[in-house]
Structures are given as structure tokens and as C-alpha cells.
DOGU-716013 format. One record per residue (C-alpha): residue number from 1; residue in one letter; x, y, z. Coordinates in nm, 2 decimals. Example, Ala and Ser with C-alpha at 12.3 -4.5 7.8 and 13.67 -1.06 7.14 Angstrom:
2
REC num residuo     xx     yy     zz
REC   1       A   1.23  -0.45   0.78
REC   2       S   1.37  -0.11   0.71
REM end
This chain:
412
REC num residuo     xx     yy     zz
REC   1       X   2.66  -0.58   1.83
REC   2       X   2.95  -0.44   1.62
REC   3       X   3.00  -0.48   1.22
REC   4       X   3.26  -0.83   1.33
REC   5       X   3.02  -0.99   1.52
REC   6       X   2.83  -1.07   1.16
REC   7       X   3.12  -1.24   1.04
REC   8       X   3.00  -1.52   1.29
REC   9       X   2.67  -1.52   1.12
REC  10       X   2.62  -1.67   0.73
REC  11       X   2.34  -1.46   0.66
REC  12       X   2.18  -1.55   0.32
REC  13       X   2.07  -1.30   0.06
REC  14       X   1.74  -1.44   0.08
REC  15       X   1.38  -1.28   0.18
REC  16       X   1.30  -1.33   0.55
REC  17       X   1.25  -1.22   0.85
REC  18       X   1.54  -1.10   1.08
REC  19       X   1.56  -1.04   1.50
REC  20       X   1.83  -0.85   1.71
REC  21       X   1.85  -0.99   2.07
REC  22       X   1.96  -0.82   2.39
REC  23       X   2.14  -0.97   2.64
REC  24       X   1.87  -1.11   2.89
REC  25       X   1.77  -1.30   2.55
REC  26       X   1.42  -1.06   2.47
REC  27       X   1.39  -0.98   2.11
REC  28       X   1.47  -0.58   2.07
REC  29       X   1.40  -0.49   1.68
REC  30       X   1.21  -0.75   1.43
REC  31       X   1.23  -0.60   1.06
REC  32       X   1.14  -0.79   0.69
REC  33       X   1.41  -0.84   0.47
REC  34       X   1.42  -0.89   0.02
REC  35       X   1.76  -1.01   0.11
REC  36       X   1.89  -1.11   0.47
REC  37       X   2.20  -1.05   0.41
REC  38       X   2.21  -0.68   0.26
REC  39       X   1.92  -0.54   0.54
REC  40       X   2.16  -0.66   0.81
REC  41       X   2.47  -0.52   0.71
REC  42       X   2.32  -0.17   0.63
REC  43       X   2.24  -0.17   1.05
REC  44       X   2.61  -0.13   1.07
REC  45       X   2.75   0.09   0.82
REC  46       X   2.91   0.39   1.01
REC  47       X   2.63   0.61   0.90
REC  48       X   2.38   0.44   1.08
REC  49       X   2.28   0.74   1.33
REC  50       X   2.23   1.03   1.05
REC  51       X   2.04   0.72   0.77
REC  52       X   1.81   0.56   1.04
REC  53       X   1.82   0.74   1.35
REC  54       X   1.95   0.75   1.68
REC  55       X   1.70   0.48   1.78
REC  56       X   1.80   0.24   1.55
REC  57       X   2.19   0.33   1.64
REC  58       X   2.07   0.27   2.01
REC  59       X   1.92  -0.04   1.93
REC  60       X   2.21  -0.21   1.79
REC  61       X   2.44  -0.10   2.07
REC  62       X   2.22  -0.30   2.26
REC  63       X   2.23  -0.60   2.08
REC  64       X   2.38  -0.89   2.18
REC  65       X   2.28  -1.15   1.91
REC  66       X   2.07  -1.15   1.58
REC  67       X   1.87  -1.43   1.48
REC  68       X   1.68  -1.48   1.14
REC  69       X   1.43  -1.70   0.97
REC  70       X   1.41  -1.77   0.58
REC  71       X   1.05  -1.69   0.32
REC  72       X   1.00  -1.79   0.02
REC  73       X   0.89  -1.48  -0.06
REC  74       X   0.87  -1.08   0.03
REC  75       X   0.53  -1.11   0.09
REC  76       X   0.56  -1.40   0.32
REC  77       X   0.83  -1.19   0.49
REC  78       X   0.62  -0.89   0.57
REC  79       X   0.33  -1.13   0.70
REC  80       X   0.56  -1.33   0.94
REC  81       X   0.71  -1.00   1.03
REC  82       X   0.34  -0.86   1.17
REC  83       X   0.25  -1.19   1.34
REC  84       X   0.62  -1.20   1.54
REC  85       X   0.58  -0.79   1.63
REC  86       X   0.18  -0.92   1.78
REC  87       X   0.39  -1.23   1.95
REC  88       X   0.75  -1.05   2.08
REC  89       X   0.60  -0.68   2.11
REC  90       X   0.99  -0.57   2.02
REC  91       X   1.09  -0.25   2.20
REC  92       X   1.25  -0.08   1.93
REC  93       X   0.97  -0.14   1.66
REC  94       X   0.69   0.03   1.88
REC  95       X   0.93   0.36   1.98
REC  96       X   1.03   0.38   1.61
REC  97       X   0.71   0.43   1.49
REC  98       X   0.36   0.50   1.67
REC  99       X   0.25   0.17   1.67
REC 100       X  -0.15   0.34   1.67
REC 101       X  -0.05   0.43   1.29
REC 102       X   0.04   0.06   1.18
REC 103       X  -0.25  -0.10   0.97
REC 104       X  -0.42  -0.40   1.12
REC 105       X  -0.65  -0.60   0.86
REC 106       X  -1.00  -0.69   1.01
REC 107       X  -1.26  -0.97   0.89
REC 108       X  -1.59  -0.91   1.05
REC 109       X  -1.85  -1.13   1.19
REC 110       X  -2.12  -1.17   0.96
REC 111       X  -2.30  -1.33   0.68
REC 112       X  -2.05  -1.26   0.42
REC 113       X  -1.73  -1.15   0.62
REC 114       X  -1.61  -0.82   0.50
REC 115       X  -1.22  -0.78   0.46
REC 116       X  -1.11  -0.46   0.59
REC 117       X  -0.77  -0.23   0.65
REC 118       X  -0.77  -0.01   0.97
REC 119       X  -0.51   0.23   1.17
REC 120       X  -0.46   0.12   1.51
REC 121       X  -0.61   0.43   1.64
REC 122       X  -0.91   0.36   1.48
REC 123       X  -0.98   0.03   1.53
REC 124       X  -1.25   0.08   1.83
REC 125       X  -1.42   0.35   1.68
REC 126       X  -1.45   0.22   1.35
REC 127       X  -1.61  -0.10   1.46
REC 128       X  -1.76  -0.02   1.76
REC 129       X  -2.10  -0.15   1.59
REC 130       X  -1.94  -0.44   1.39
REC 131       X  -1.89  -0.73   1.57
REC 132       X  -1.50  -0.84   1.42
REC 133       X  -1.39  -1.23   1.36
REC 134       X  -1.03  -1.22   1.30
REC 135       X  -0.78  -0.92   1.36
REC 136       X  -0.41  -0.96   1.22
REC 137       X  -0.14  -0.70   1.20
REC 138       X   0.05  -0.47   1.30
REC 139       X   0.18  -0.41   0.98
REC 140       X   0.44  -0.14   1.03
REC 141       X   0.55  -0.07   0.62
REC 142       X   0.24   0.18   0.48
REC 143       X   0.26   0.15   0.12
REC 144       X   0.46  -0.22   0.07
REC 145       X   0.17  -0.34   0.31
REC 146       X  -0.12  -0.22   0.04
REC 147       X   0.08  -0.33  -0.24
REC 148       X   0.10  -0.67  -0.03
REC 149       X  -0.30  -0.68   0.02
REC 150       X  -0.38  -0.64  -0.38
REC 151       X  -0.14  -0.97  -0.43
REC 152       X  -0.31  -1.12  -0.20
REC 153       X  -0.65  -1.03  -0.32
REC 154       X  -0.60  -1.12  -0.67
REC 155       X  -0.52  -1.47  -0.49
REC 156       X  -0.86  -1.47  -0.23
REC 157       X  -1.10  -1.20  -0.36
REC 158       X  -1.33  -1.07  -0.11
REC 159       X  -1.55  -0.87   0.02
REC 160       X  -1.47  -0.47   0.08
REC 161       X  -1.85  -0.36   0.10
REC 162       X  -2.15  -0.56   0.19
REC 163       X  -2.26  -0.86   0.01
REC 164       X  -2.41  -1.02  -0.22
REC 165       X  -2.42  -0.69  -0.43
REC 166       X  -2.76  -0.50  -0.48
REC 167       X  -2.90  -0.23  -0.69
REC 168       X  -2.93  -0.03  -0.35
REC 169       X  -2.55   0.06  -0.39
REC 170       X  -2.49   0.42  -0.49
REC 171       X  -2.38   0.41  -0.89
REC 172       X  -1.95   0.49  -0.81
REC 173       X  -2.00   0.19  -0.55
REC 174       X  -2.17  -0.05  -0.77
REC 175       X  -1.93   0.02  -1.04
REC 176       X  -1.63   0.06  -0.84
REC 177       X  -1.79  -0.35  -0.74
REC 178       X  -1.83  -0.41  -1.11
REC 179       X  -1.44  -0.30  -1.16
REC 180       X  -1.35  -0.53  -0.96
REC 181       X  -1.51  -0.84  -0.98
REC 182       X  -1.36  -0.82  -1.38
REC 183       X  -1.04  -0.84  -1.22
REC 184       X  -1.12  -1.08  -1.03
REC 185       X  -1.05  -0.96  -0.68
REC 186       X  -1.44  -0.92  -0.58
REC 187       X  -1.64  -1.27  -0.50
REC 188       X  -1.85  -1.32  -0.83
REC 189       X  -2.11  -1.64  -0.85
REC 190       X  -2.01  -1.76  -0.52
REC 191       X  -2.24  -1.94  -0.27
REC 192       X  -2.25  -1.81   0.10
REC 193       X  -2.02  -2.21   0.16
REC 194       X  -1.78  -2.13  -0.08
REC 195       X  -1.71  -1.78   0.07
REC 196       X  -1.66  -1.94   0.43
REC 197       X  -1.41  -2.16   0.28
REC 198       X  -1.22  -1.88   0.10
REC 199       X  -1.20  -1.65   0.42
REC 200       X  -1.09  -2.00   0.63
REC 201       X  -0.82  -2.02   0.35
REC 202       X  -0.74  -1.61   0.36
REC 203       X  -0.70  -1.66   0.78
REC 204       X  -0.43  -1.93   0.75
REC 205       X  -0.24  -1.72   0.50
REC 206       X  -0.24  -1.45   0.74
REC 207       X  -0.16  -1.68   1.05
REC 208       X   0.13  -1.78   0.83
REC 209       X   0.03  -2.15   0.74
REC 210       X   0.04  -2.16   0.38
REC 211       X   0.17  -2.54   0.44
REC 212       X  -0.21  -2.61   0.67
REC 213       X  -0.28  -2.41   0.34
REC 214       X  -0.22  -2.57   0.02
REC 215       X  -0.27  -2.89   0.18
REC 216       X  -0.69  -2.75   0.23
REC 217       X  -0.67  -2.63  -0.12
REC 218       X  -0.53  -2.97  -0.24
REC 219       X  -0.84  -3.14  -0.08
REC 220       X  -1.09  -2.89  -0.18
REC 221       X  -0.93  -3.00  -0.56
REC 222       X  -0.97  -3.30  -0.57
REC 223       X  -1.34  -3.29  -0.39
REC 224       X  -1.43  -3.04  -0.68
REC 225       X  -1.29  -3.30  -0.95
REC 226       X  -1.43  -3.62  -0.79
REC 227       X  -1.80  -3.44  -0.85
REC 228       X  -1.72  -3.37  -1.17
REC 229       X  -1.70  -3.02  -1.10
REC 230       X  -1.38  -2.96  -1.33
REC 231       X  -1.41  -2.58  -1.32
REC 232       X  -1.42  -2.49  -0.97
REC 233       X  -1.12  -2.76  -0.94
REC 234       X  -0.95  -2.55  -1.25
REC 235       X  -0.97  -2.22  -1.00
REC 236       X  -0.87  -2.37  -0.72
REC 237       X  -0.61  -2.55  -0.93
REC 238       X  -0.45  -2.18  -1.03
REC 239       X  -0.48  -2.05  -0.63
REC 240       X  -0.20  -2.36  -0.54
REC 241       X  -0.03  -2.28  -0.84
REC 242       X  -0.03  -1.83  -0.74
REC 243       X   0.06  -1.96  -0.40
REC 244       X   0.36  -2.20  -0.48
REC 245       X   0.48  -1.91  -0.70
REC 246       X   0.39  -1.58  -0.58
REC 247       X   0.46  -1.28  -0.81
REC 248       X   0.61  -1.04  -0.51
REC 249       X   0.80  -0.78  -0.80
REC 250       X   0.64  -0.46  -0.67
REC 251       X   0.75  -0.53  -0.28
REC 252       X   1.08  -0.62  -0.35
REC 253       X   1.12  -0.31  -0.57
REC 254       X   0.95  -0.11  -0.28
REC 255       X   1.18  -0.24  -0.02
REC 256       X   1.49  -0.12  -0.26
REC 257       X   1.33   0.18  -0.17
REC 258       X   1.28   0.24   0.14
REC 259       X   1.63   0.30   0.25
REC 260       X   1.66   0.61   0.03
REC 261       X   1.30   0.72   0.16
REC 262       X   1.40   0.66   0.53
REC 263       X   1.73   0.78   0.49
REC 264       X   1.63   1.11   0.38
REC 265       X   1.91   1.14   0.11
REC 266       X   1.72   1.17  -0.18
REC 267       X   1.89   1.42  -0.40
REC 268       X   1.64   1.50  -0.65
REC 269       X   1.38   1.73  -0.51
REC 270       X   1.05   1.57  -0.74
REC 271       X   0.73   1.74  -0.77
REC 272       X   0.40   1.59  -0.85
REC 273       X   0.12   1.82  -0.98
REC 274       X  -0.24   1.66  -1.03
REC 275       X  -0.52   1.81  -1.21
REC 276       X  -0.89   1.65  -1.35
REC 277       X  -1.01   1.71  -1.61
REC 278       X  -1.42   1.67  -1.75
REC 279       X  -1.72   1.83  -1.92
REC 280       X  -2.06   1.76  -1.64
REC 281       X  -1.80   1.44  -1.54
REC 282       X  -1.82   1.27  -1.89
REC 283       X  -1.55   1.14  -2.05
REC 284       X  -1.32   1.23  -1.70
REC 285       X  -0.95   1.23  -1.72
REC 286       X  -0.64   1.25  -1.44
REC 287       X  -0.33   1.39  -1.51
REC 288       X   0.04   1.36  -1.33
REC 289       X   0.29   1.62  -1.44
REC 290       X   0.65   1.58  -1.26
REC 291       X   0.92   1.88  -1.18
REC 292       X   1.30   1.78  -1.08
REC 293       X   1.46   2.06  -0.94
REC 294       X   1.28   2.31  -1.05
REC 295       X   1.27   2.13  -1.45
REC 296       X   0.95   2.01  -1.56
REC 297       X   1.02   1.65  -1.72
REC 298       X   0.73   1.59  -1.99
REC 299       X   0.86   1.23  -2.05
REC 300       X   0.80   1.16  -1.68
REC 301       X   0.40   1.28  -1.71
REC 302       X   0.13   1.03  -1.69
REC 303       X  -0.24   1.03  -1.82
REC 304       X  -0.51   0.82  -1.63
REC 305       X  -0.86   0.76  -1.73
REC 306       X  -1.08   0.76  -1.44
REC 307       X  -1.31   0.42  -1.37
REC 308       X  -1.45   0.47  -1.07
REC 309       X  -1.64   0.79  -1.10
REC 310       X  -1.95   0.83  -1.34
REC 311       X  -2.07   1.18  -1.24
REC 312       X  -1.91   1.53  -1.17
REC 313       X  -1.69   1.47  -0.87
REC 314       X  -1.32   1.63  -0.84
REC 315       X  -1.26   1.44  -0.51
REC 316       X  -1.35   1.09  -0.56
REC 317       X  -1.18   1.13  -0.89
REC 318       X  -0.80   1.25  -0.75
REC 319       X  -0.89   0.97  -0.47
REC 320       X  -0.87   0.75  -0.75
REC 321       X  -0.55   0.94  -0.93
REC 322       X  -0.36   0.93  -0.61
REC 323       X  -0.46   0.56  -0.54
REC 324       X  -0.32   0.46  -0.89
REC 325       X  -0.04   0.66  -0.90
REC 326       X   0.08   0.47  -0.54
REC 327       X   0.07   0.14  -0.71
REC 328       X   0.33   0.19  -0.94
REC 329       X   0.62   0.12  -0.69
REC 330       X   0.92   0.15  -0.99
REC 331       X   0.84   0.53  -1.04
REC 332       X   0.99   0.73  -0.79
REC 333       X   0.79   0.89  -0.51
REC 334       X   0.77   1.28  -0.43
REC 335       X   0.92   1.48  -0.23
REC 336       X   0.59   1.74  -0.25
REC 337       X   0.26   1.66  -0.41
REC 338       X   0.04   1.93  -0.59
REC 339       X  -0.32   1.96  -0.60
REC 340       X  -0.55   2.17  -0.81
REC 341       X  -0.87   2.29  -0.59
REC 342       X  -0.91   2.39  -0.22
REC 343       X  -0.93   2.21   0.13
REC 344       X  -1.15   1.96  -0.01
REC 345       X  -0.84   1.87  -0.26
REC 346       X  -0.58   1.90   0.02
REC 347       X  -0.78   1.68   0.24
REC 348       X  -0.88   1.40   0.02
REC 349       X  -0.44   1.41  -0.12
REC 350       X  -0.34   1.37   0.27
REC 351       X  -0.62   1.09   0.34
REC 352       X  -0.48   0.88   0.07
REC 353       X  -0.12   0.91   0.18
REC 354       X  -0.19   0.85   0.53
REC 355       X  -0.40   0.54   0.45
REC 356       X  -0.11   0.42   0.23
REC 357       X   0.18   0.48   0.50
REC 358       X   0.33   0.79   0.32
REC 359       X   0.42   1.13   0.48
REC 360       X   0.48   1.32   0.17
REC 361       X   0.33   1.71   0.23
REC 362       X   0.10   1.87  -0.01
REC 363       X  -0.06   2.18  -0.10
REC 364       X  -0.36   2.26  -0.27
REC 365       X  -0.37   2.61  -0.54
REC 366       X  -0.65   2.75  -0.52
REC 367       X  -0.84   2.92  -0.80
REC 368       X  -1.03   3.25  -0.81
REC 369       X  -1.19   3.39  -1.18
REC 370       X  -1.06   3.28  -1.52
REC 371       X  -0.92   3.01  -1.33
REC 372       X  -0.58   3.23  -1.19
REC 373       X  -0.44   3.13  -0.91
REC 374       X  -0.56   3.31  -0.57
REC 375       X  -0.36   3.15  -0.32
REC 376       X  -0.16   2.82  -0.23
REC 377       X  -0.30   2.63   0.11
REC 378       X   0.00   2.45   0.28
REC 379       X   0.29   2.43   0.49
REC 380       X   0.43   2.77   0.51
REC 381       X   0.79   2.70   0.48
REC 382       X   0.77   2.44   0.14
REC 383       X   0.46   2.76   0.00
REC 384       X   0.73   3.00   0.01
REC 385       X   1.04   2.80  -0.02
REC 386       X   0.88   2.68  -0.44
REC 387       X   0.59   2.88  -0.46
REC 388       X   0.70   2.96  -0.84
REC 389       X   0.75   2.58  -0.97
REC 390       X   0.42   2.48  -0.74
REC 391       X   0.20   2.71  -1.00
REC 392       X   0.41   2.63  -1.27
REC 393       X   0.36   2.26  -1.19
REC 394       X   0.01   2.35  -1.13
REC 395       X  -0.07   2.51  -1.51
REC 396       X   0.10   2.21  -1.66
REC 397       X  -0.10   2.01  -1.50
REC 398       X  -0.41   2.17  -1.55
REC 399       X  -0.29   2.23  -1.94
REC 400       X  -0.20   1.86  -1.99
REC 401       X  -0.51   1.72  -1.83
REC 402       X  -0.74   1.96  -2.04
REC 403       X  -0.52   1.79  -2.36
REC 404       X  -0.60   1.51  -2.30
REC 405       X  -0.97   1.51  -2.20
REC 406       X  -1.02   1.73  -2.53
REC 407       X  -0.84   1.44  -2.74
REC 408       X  -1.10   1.20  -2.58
REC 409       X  -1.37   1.40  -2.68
REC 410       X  -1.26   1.47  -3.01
REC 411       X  -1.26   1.06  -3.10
REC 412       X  -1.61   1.03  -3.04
REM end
């Protein structure tokens, strides 16, 4: 396909989902789309090769239609996008990528289904010894693809962990439970029925059937009213309404993203240093300080308090830092990420970008007496190409987390 041939086409600048054909009519390349028309075009522009790769250039030469099907919404998008990359098994989307690192989401087989996220190249091992009811995926986009799953939770909360909940749970699980079922996205008060019903609903959003969908909820309504039950009608009442409206901002601000992430032309080389602060883990405290080029940019820093960890524990606590911190989509992402600690650090930082699709490297400065820097762990090349901003970054981080945890302190 050349640039002309999408003067044939009236693509709209809608959300969707978007198909290049080869000639003997097998679907080559399936991607998601915030707006048709814009995706499409950028497939052509004469930079193509050096932006997406050589693969993608490849693919298009090879092209001999496109085809393309309209969402109401981004997140709609990048779930018809995984069930036609199951159906089609495109090519071009497996080479691109390893398709072992895509997520796949798994509900298991039991009493209270658990809703799970898995690589593919984990998915026997992990549940060898858990029999699993539903697989969907692949979902090729990391971090849109979590951002996607908390929507969708807030919509049909479920089950991460074993249910119902019991004082047998170690204390950061129970209130990492307790977190969540405040905001709503953990089953609270729910009957072992109810939860079937909610994971039937959850299974034909992922199958794509939110028409099979709302017309179940719509029944389920007016069953719930006609017993008088007016609350339960009220909640599932709000789940039509979230579904008829869905509130999709953070994706479509990711995908305006991710052609400056994939293309690699991001001119700003940002820095992200991360430090925790505590005294015998009370009152515990995570801090984000940002270098650009080499500048540190104090109104860029971020302070977090940490929820999920009620005892001394650096690593569960930066788990949580770095979880946050990839939430907020409008902020721009690093193009290095700093820890404070050792190997533990380094490994928990590059666990939590893998699991959220990023490749972003990291280093880990490593502390010796009086807390001075002994040596920076790390990729060689980025160690000794900005070891002087990395401790820099480092201190600041250290000094503004310490700030902050002292001011907490200081209120009580």
C-alpha cells in the first residue's frame, strides 16, 4: 500500500480497531487506534523505517488493502484488538514483539474465581496447580493494558487473592484488601451467586459483547427492583450507566504517547530518582525527584504516602512508588529510572516495569557508611555515560523524601 491508496479509504477519526491485508486476503498487522484516521496515516509518512522499524515498513509494502472497524471507546478498542490478534494470529504483530511477553488475563476455576494478569511465558508455570476457567489476551500494549484493567475493575471488582477475606492474610495483604474494597474494586458483602454473576458479566466484556452485556445487566435490574431490592438495583443501575459512558482519559492520553516512546525521538533525556523514607516503617513516605538534561526540576517532584505497607519494608514500599507513579499517564515517562538501595531495589524497579510493559533501564546507588555512595549497579554504558546527575538525582531524592517524612512526623 502507498500513502494514495488511503485516499480511497474515509477513514474516521474515531477509536477502533484497524487491519492491513495482503494480497491472498490474510490479515498481516491488527493495531488499536484513539483515532482511525491519524494511526493510519502515521504508517505512511516517509519516516516510517527510522520511527517504527523496518518491520512495520516491510509490512506495509506488503499490504494490499486496510480494513477497519469502529469502538465506542479506547478501551473497547484495545479489547477487540486482543480477541482479533487470538482469532487472525497476524504475522506482523507476533514478529514485532515476542508474543511470550504480551499479558493474557486469567479467571481460575474455583469457588470464588480469582482475576489474574500473566506474561505468556508464564502462563504454564504459574498455574500449573490452578485449574484456569477463562483465558483472554494477548494484549500487546504493557502499560495502556494495566491502565485498561483498573477501568475495568472499578466497573466489575474482583477478586486478586483468595476469597472471602480472612484474618489468616499477612497484615500488607489484608490491608492492601482493605484499600481496595474502599475503592470499590474488591467484592465487599457479596454472596458466592452474586460473584458468579459478576465474573459471567466480566467474561462477556472481555469476549467483546457489551450489547449480550447490558441487556444481562438490564435484567438483573429490574429482578433486583421487582424484590424490592432497590439498592442492589441502584449498583447495578451505575454499572449500565459506567458502561454506556466509559471514562477511557488515561488510554487515550497513553496512546498520544506511544508514538514518541516507540519512535525513539524523545528529546528530553528525563531522570527519575526514588527514595523511602521512615522511622521502624511508621509514618513511611515515597519520593519522585525528576532531572531534564542534566537540570533537576523541583516543580516536577512528587511526594507519595505509602498505603500498602505497615511495617519496615523498603521493597514493598518502592513496589508501591513505582506502581503509582505508572498510573499517572499525563506525566511524562523516563528515559532512566533511579533507585536508592542495592539488587533488591534494582530488582523489585525492573519487576514492576516489566509487569507494566515498559523497558525503561535502571540502576540502583548503593550506600556504604554515613550513607555515601559506594557504587552504582547498572548498565555500564548509561553508569558511566551520567554517573554525576544519577547521585545527584540520588541525594535529592533521598533529601526530599527525608523532608517530607520529618514534616509528617512533626504534625503529630
Amino acid at each position: 500500500m502507498k500513502a494514495n491508496d488511503l485516499k480511497q479509504i474515509k477513514l474516521p477519526d474515531k477509536s477502533g480497531v484497524y487491519f492491513f491485508i495482503g494480497l491472498n486476503g490474510k490479515v498481516l498487522y491488527i493495531g488499536k487506534a484513539t483515532s482511525l484516521r491519524s494511526r493510519v496515516r502515521s504508517y505512511f509518512n516517509t519516516d516510517v523505517a527510522k520511527t517504527r522499524g523496518s518491520l512495520i515498513k516491510q509490512m506495509t509494502n506488503l499490504a494490499y488493502s486496510l480494513d477497519y472497524m469502529e469502538t465506542d471507546s479506547v478501551l473497547e478498542a484495545l479489547i477487540l484488538e486482543a480477541n482479533l490478534i487470538k482469532k487472525h494470529k497476524p504475522r506482523f504483530n507476533t514478529r514485532e514483539k515476542d508474543d511470550k511477553s504480551f499479558n493474557y488475563v486469567v479467571i481460575t476455576d474455583e469457588e470464588y474465581p480469582r482475576v489474574l494478569v500473566t506474561r505468556g511465558r508464564e502462563l504454564g508455570k504459574q498455574f500449573e496447580h490452578v485449574k484456569v476457567k477463562y483465558l483472554f489476551g494477548p494484549f500487546p500494549h504493557g502499560g495502556v493494558f494495566k491502565d485498561a484493567l483498573r477501568i475495568i475493575r472499578k466497573i466489575f471488582p474482583f477478586y486478586d487473592t483468595k476469597a472471602p477475606v480472612t484474618s489468616s492474610k499477612s497484615k500488607v495483604q489484608l490491608g492492601k484488601i482493605l484499600f481496595n474494597q474502599q475503592i470499590g474494586i474488591y467484592p465487599k458483602n457479596i454472596t458466592r451467586e452474586e460473584y458468579a454473576r459478576l465474573i459471567h458479566h466480566l467474561k462477556l466484556f472481555f469476549e467483546g459483547r457489551k450489547k449480550d452485556l447490558i441487556k444481562s445487566l438490564e435484567q438483573e435490574m429490574k429482578s433486583y427492583a421487582s424484590r424490592k431490592e432497590f439498592e442492589k438495583a441502584e449498583t447495578v443501575k451505575r454499572r449500565i450507566f459506567a458502561l454506556k459512558h466509559i471514562q477511557d482519559v488515561a488510554l487515550i492520553k497513553k496512546e498520544l504517547k506511544e508514538p514518541m516512546q516507540n519512535e525513539g525521538q524523545r528529546k528530553i533525556f528525563r531522570i527519575e530518582a526514588y527514595d523511602v523514607a521512615h522511622t521502624g516503617g511508621t509514618d513511611m513516605v515515597g519520593a519522585m525527584v525528576v532531572s531534564e538534561n542534566g537540570t533537576l526540576k523541583p516543580d516536577l517532584y512528587r511526594k507519595f504516602k505509602i498505603r500498602s505497607v505497615t511495617k519496615s519494608d523498603d521493597t514493598a514500599s518502592l513496589k508501591e512508588l513505582l506502581e503509582r507513579r505508572l498510573t499517572h499517564a499525563e506525566w511524562q515517562y523516563p528515559s532512566l529510572i533511579v533507585v536508592d538501595g542495592g539488587m533488591a531495589q534494582q530488582n523489585v524497579a525492573e519487576k514492576v516495569l516489566e509487569e507494566n510493559g515498559y523497558a525503561i533501564p535502571t540502576v540502583a546507588v548503593v550506600k556504604g557508611v554515613g550513607h555515601k555512595p559506594r557504587r552504582i549497579l547498572g548498565n555500564r554504558v548509561i553508569v558511566h555515560r551520567h554517573e554525576s546527575i544519577i547521585l545527584k538525582a540520588n541525594a535529592e531524592a533521598h533529601r526530599f523524601s527525608l523532608s517530607y517524612h520529618r514534616s509528617l512526623r512533626e504534625k503529630l
